[in-house]
N, C-alpha and C positions, 0 to 999 in steps of 0.2 A: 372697797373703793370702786366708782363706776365708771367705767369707762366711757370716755367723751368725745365725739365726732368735733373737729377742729371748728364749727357752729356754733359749739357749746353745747349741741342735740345729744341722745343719747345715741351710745353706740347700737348700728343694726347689722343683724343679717338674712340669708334668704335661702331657702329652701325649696326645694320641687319636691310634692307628691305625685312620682309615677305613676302612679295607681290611677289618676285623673287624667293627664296628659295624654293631649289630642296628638301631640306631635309636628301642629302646625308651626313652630320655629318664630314665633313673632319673639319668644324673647330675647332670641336669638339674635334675631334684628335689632332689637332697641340696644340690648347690651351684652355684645360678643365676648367682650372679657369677662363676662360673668355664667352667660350663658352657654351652651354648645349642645347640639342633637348628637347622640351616639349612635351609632351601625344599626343598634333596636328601634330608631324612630323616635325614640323620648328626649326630651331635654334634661341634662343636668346643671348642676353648679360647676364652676370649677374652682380648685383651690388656689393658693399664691402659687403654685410652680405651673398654673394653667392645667393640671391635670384632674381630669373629672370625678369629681365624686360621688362612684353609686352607689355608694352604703345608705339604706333605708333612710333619712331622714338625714342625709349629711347638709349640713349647712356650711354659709362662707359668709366672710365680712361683707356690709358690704360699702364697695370706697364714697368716699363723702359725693369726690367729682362722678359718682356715676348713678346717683340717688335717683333722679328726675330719672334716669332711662331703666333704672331696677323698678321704681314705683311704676312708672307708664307698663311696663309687662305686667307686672298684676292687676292692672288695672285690664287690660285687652285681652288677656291670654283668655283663650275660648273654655279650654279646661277648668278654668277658675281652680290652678292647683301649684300657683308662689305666691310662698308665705315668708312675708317680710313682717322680722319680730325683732322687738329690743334683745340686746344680748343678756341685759343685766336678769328676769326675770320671764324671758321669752315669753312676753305678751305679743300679740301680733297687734302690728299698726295699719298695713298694708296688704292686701288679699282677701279671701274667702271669708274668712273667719274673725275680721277686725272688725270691733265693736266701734 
């Protein structure tokens, strides 16, 4: 069964490649509770208890009301390195690598 964004969209979520990241914090800025820079200068995700997640490719929901401000980061971010993918089949809709 696939999971459903209360739109009726499909469920997403998003991702940082460190390995990219300039460290300049705009995602930071658009969406705080999603984003955050760690003591290394990189951005990560954070999980539901707010706590970041640095394992290689960790990803997180992401909430319905904070869509526009997780897409606007991929859209700006100078690293071109968040990756907003459907859950069900991790296609990317949103970043570097969306078709």
């Amino acid at each position: 069964m696939q999971q459903r964004t209360a739109d009726g969209g499909e469920a997403l979520e998003v991702w940082i490649d460190q390995d990219l990241c300039t460290g300049d914090g705009i995602c930071a800025q658009y969406a705080p509770e999603v984003f955050e820079l760690d003591i290394d200068g990189l951005a990560y995700v954070k999980g539901a208890d707010d706590e970041l997640l640095q394992e290689k490719g960790a990803a997180t929901p992401v909430p319905l009301a904070l869509l526009t401000d997780v897409v606007d980061s991929a859209r700006e971010c100078p690293g071109e390195c968040i990756h907003v993918r459907r859950v069900s089949d991790k296609v990317e809709r949103y970043g570097p690598d969306a078709g």
